[in-house]
C-alpha positions as CSV (number, residue, x, y, z in Angstrom):
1,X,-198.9,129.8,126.8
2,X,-197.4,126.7,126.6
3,X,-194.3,126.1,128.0
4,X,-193.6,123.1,130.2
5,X,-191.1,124.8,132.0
6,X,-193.3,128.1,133.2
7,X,-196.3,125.7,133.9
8,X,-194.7,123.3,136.6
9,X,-193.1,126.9,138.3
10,X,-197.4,128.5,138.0
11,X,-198.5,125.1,139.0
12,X,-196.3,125.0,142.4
13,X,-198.0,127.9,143.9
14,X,-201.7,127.7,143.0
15,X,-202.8,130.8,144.3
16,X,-200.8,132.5,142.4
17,X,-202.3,130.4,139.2
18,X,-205.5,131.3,140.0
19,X,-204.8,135.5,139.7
20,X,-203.1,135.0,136.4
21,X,-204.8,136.3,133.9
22,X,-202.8,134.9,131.1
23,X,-204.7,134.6,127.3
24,X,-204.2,131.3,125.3
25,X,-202.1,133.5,122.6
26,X,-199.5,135.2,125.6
27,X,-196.1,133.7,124.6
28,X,-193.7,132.5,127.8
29,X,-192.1,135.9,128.4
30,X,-195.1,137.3,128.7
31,X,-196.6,135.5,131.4
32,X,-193.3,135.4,132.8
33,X,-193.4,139.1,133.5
34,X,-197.3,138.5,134.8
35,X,-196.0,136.2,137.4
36,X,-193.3,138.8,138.4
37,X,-195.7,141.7,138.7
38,X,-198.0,139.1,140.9
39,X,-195.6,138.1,143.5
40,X,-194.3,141.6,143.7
41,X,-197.9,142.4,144.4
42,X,-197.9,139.9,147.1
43,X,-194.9,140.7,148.5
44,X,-196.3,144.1,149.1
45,X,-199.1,142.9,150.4
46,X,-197.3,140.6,152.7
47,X,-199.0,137.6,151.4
48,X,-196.2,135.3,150.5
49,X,-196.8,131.9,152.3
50,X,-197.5,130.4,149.2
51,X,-193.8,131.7,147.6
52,X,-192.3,128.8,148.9
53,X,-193.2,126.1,146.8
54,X,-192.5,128.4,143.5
55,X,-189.4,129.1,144.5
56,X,-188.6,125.7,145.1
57,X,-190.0,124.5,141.6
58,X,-187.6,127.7,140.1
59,X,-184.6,125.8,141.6
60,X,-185.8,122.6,140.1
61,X,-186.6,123.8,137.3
62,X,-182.6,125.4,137.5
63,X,-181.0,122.1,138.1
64,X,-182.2,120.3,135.0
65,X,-182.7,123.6,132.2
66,X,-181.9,123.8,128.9
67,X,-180.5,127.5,127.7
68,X,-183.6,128.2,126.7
69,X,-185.1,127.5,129.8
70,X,-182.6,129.4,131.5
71,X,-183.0,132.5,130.1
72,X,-187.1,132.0,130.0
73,X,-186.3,131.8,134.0
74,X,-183.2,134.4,134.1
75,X,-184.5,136.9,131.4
76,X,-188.3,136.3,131.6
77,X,-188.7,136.1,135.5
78,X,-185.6,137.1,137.7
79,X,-185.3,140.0,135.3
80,X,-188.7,141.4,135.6
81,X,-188.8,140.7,138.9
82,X,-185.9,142.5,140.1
83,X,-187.2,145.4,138.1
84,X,-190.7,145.4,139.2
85,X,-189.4,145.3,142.5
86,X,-187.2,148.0,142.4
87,X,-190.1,150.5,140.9
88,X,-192.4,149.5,143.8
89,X,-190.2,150.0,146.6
90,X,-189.3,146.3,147.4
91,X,-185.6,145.5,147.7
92,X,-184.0,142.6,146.3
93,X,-182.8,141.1,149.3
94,X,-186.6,141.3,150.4
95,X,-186.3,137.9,147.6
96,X,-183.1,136.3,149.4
97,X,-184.8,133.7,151.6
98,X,-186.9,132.5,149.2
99,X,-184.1,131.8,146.4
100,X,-182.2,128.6,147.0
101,X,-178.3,128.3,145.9
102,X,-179.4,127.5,142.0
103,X,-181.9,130.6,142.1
104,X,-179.3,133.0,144.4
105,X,-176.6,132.5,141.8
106,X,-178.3,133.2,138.8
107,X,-180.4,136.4,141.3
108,X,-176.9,137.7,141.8
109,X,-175.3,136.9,138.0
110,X,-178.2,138.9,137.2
111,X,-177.9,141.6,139.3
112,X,-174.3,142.0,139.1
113,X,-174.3,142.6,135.3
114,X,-176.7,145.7,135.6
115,X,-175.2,147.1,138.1
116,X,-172.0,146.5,135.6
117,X,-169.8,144.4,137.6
118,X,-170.3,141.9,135.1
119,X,-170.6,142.2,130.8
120,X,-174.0,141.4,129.0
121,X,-171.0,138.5,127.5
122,X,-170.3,137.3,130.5
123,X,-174.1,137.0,131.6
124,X,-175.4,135.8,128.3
125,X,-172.8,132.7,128.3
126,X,-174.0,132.2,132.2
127,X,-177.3,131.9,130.5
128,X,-176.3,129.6,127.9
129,X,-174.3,127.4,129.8
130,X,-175.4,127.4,133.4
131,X,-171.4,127.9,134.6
132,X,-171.1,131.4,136.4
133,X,-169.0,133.8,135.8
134,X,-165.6,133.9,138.0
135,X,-167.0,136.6,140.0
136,X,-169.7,138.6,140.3
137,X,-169.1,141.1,143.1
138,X,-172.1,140.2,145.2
139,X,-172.4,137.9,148.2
């Protein structure tokens, strides 16, 4: 893997660095969805001191993105995230006071378009352009 992007969000929360098993040939998405099903795991487990600090880098990483490393972050880690969580029993707001207001917004643009409050076109151009959609219909 190597993506700038993904590495200074791994590299914030070095336990969680140290349990990824990600191989040299894994593209971005990929370990994107291995980082998901890891802090999921942790949540579980309770063991989410270290969240902080990724979370933080994920805003920072929000702030100054390109489109593609929006999505990488939107598509590749919020969306997996939300999904793993959901199959193992761990709600979404479980995620809330870990997402600062960069990370909530593009949480709840995401949210909102599968539960279908808003269109895949109105997410994808939030994913492009970092501007969100008039309304999404959560808080």
């Amino acid at each position: 893997m190597s993506n700038p992007t993904l590495e200074l969000i791994i590299a914030a929360c070095p336990a969680l660095a140290s349990r990824l098993k990600a191989d040299e040939d894994d593209g971005p998405y990929t370990v994107a969805g291995n980082v998901a099903h890891q802090l999921v795991a942790g949540m579980t487990a309770g063991d989410t001191e270290a969240f902080a600090g990724l979370f933080r880098a994920i805003e920072g990483q929000l702030i100054v993105a390109s489109a593609a490393d929006r999505d990488l972050i939107i598509v590749g880690l919020f969306e997996d995230l939300q999904n793993v969580s959901m199959n193992r029993g761990v709600t979404l707001d479980s995620w809330r006071p870990l997402l600062g207001p960069l990370t909530a917004e593009a949480w709840d643009v995401l949210a909102a378009m599968w539960s279908g409050k808003l269109s895949p076109d109105q997410f994808n151009a939030f994913v492009e352009t970092g501007t969100p959609p008039t309304s999404t219909g959560n808080p």
